[in-house]
RODO-2510 file (C-alpha; in nm, 4 decimals, decimal comma):
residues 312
     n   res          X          Y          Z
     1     x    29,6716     9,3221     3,3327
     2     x    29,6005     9,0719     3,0598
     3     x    29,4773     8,8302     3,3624
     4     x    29,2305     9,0256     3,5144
     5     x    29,0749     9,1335     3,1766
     6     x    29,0611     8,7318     3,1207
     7     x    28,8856     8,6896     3,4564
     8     x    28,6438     9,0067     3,4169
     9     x    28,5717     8,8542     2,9887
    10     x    28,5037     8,5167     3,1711
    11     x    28,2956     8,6446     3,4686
    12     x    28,0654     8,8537     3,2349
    13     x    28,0106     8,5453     3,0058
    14     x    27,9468     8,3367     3,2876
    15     x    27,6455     8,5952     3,3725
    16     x    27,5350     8,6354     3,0620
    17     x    27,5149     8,2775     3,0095
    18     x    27,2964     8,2177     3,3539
    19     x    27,0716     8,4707     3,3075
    20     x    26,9877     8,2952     2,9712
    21     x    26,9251     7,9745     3,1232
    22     x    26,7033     8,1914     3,3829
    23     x    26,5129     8,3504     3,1340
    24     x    26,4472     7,9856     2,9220
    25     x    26,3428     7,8498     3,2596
    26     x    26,0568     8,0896     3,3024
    27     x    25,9149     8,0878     2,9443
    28     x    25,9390     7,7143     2,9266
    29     x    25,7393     7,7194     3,2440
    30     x    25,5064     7,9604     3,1123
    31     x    25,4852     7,7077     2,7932
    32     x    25,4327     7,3945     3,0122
    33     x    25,1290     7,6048     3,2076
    34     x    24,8401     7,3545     3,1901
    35     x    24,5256     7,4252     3,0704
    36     x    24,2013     7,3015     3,1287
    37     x    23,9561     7,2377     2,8337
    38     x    23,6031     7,3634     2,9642
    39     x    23,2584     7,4379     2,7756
    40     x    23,0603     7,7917     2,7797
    41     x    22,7365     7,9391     2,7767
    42     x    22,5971     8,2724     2,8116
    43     x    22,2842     8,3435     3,0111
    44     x    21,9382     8,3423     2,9185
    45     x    21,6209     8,4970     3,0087
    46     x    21,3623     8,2111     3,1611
    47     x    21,0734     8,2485     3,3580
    48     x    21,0266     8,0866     3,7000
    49     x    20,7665     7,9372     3,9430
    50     x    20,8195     7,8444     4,2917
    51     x    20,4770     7,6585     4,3988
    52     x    20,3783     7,3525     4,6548
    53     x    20,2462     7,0532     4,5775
    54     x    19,9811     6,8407     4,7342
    55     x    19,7592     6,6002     4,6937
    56     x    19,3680     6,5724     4,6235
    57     x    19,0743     6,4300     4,6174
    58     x    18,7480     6,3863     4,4465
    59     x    18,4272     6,4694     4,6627
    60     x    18,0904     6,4840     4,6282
    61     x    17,8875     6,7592     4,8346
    62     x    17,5432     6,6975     4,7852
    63     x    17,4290     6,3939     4,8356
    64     x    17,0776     6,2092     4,9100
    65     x    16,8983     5,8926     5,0012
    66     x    16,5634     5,7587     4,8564
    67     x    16,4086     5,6214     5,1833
    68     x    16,1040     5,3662     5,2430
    69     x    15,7440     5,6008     5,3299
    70     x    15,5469     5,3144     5,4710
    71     x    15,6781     4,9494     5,5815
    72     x    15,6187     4,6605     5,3040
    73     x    15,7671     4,4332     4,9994
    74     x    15,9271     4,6162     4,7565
    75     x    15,7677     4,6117     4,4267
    76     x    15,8228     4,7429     4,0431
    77     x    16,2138     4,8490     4,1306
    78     x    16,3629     4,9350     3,8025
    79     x    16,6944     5,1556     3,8714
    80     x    17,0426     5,0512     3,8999
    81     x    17,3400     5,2340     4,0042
    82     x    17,4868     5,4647     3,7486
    83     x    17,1328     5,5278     3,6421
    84     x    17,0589     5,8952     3,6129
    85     x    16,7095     5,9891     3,8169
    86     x    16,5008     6,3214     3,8056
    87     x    16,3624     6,5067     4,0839
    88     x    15,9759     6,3762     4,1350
    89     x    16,0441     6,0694     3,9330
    90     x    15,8884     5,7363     4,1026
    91     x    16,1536     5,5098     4,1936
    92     x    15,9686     5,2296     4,3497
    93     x    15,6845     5,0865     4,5017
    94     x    15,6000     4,9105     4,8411
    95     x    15,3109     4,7189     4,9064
    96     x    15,2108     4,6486     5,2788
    97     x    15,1353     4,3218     5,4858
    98     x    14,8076     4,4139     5,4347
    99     x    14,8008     4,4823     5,0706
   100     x    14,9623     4,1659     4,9978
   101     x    14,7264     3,9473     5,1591
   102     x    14,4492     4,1106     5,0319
   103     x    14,6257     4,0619     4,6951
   104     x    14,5355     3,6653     4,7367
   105     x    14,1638     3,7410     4,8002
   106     x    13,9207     3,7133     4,4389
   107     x    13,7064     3,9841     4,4930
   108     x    13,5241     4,2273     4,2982
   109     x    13,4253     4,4538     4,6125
   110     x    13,6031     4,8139     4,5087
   111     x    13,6111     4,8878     4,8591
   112     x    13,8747     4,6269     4,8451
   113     x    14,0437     4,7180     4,4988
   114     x    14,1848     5,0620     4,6107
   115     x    14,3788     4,8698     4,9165
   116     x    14,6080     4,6700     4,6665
   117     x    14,7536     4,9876     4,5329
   118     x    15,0894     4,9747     4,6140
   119     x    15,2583     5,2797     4,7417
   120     x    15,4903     5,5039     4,5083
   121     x    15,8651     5,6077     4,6699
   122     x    15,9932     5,8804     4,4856
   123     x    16,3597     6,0729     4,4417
   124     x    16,3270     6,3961     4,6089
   125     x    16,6607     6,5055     4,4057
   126     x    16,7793     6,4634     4,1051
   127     x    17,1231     6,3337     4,0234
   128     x    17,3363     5,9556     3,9840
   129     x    17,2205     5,6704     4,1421
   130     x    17,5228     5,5781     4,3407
   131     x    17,4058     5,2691     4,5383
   132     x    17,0877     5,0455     4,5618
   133     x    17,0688     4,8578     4,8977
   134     x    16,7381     4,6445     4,8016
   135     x    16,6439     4,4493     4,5510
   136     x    16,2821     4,3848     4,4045
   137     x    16,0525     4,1736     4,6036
   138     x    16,2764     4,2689     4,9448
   139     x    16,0640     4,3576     5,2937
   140     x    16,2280     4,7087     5,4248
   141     x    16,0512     4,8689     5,7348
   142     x    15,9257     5,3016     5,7312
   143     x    16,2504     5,5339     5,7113
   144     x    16,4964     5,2450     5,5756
   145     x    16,7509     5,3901     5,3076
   146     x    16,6501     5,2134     5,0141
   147     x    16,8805     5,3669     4,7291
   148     x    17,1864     5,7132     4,7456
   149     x    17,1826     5,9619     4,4664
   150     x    17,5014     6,1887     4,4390
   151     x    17,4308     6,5323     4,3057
   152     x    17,7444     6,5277     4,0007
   153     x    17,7499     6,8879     4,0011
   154     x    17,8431     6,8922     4,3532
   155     x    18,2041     6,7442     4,2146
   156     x    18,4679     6,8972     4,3861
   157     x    18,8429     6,8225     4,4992
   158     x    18,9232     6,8684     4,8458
   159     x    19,2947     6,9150     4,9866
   160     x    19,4814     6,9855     5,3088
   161     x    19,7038     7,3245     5,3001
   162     x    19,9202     7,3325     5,5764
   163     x    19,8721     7,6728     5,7614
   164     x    20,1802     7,8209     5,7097
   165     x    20,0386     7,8361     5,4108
   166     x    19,7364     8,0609     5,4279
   167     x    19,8984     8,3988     5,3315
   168     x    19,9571     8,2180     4,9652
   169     x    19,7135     7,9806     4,9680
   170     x    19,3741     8,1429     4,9810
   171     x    18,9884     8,1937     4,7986
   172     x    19,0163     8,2798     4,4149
   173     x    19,3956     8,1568     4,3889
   174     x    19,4667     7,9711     4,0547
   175     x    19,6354     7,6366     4,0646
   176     x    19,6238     7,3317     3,8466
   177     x    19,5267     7,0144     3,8838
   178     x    19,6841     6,6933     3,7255
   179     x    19,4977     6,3745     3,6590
   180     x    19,6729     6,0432     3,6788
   181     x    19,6849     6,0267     3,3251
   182     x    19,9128     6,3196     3,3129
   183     x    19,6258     6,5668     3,1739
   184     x    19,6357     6,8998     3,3265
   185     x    19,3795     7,1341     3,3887
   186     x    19,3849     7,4910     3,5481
   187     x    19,1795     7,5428     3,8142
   188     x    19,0938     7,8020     4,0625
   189     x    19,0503     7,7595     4,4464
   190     x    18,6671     7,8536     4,5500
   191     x    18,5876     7,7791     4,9062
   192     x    18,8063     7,7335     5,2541
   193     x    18,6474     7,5678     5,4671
   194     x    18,6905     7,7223     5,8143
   195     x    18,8697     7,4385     6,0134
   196     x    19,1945     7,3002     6,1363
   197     x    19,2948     6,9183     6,1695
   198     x    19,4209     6,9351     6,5026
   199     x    19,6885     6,6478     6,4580
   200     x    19,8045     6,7937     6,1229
   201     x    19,7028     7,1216     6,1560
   202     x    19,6118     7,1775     5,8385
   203     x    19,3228     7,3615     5,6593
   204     x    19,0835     7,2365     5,3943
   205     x    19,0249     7,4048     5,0450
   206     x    18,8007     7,2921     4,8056
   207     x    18,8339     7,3515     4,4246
   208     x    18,5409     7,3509     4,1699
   209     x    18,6112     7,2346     3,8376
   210     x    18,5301     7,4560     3,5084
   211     x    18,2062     7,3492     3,3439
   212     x    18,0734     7,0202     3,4505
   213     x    18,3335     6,7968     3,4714
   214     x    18,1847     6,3782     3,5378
   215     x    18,4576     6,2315     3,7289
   216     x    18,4849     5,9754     3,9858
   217     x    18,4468     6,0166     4,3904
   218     x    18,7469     5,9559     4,5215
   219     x    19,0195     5,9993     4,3065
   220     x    19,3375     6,0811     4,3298
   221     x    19,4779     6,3951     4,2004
   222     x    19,7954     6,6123     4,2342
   223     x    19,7515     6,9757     4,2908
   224     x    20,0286     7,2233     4,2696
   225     x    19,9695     7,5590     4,3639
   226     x    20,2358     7,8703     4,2560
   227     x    20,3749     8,0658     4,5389
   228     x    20,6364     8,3421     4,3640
   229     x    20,6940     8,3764     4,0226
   230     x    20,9410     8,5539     3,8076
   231     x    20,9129     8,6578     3,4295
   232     x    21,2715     8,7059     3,2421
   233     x    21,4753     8,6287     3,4979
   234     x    21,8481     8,5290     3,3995
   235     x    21,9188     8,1758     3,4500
   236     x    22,2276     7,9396     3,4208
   237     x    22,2791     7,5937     3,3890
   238     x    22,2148     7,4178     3,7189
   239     x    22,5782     7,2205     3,6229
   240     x    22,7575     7,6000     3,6518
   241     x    22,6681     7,6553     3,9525
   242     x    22,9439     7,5693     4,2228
   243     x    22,8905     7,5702     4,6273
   244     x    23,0210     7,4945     4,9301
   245     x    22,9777     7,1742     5,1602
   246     x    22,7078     7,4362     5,3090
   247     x    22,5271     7,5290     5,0437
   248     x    22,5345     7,8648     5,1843
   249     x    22,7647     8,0344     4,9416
   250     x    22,7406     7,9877     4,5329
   251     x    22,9719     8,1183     4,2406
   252     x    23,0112     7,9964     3,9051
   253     x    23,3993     8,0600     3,7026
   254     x    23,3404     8,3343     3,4371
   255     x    23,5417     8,3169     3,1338
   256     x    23,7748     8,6989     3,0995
   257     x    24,0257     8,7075     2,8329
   258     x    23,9123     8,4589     2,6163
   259     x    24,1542     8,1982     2,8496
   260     x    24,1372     8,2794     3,2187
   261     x    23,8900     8,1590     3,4494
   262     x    23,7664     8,3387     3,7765
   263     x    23,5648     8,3015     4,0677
   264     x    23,2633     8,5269     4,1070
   265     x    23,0463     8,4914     4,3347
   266     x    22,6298     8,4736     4,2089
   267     x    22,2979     8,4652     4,4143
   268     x    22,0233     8,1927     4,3502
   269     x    21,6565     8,2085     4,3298
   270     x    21,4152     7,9937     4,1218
   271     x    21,4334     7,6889     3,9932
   272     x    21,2783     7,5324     3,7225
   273     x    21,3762     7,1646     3,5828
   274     x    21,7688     7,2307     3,5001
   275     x    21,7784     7,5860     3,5282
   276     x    21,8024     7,8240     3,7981
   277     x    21,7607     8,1743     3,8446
   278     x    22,0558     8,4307     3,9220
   279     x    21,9775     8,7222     4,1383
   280     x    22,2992     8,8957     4,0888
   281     x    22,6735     8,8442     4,0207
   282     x    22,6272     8,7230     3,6451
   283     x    22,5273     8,9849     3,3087
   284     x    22,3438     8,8735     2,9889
   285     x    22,6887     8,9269     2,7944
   286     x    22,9340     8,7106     3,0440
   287     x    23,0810     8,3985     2,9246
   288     x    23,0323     8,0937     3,2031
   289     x    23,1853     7,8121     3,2258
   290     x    22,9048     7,5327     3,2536
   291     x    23,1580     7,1608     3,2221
   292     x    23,5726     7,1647     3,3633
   293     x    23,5304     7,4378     3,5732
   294     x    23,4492     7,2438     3,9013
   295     x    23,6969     7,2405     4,1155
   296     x    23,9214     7,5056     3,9477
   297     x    24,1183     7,7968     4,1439
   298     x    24,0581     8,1460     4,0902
   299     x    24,2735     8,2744     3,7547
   300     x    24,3521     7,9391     3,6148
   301     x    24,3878     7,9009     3,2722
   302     x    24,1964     7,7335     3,0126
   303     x    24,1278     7,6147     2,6596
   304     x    23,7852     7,6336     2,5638
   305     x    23,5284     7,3739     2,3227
   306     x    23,2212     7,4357     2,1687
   307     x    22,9973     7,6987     2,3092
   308     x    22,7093     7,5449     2,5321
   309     x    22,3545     7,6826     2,4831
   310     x    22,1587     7,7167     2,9006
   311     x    21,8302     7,4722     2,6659
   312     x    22,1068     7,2482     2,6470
***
């Protein structure tokens, strides 16, 4: 009797004891759990503009020639290019063969005097001289172009839209336009010009600058015009945003119980420099994990630092 108490006292300690070291076992695995320090933000509200981007240039639409009336030497030629001329102003004169020999000949006769007037070429328009293609003393024959004049309010930038494009792209749409000094000005598209480049098969638009802008012909300029836009629209970090080798699913880890991170899974839109817009899956209030989180299973614990700000 006293030996099978002994082995019953000695069996029960023995159980006691193992389910001891059991229990130890599981906390001190619980203890050694690792954690991963990450950083957190909360969204923001942002505004976003999707828009294209092309490139433009500087035209002139009006533009005229100052042509010879009568064949001869050019005489009393006083413009230069750059030089603004008025309509009806006298740019020139040419004197004929005729004239010029009689030019040699003494004589008092006035039947002879009115035949050395030369003959006055004036500008028809008024505008920039652009180009002078003779020079004083020069022989040009009837209809030759002696000078161009460029009409500067005629300025205008001209660019190529591809047609896919003409449901967003179309007359009285704002854009802007940067220089290549990084000045920007907002603009607004005035006239489409009712052809397709065959090869390229793209359209040209033409925009007008506000008041009377004196640039170059030309020049280079970079257009961008908006295609969809959205006004406080929540946005994230682009650096919490996690994806696939696809890029067709997204999700970002979302901070619950101020230590346990899970998956959800968001919807893009926008995006504008290092922010992007969420469509759903993600509330103003949520914390996100924006740095440590990549490449972390769903539930995992963590240790959080400082808070991160989305301007950040």
């Amino acid at each position: 009797m006293k030996l099978s108490t002994t082995i019953a006292f000695v069996c029960y300690t023995l159980a006691i004891f193992f389910a001891s070291c059991k229990n130890q076992a599981v906390e001190a695995d619980e203890t050694e759990r690792p954690k991963t320090a990450v950083t957190i933000t909360t969204p923001t509200l942002q505004g976003f503009a999707d828009f294209i981007q092309l490139n433009g240039n500087t035209i002139f639409q009006k533009k005229a020639v100052i042509r010879a009336n009568i064949t001869g030497y050019l005489t009393s030629m006083k413009w230069k290019p750059g030089d603004h001329i008025a309509s009806g102003t006298i740019f020139c004169s040419i004197q004929t063969k005729e004239q010029n020999a009689l030019s040699n000949i003494d004589s008092k006769e006035p039947s002879l005097k009115q035949f050395k007037v030369p003959i006055n070429v004036s500008s028809s328009v008024s505008g920039i001289i652009t180009a002078v293609n003779y020079n004083k003393g020069d022989f040009v024959n009837e209809g030759d172009i002696i000078a161009n004049v460029t009409d500067p309010s005629s300025l205008v930038i001209s660019i190529n839209v591809p047609y896919e494009y003409h449901a967003q792209v179309y007359k009285g749409k704002g854009c802007s336009v940067q220089f290549p000094d990084g000045k920007v000005i907002n603009a607004q598209i005035q006239e489409v010009v009712p052809y397709i480049d065959s090869a390229s098969q793209t359209q040209t638009y033409l925009i007008r600058f506000p008041g009377n802008s004196l640039l170059p012909e030309n020049m280079n300029l970079i257009v961008r015009i908006p295609m969809m836009q959205a006004s406080q629209a929540i946005s994230l970090p682009l650096e919490a945003i996690q994806t696939d080798e696809t890029q067709e699913n997204f999700w970002v880890m979302k901070l619950v119980n101020d230590s346990i991170a899970i998956k959800v899974p968001v919807k893009t839109g926008l995006q504008h420099d290092s922010l992007i817009q969420i469509l759903s899956g993600v509330n103003m209030t949520d914390k996100i994990i924006v740095t440590g989180g990549y490449g972390l299973s769903d539930s995992s614990i963590v240790t959080t630092g400082d808070k991160k700000t989305s301007a950040e």
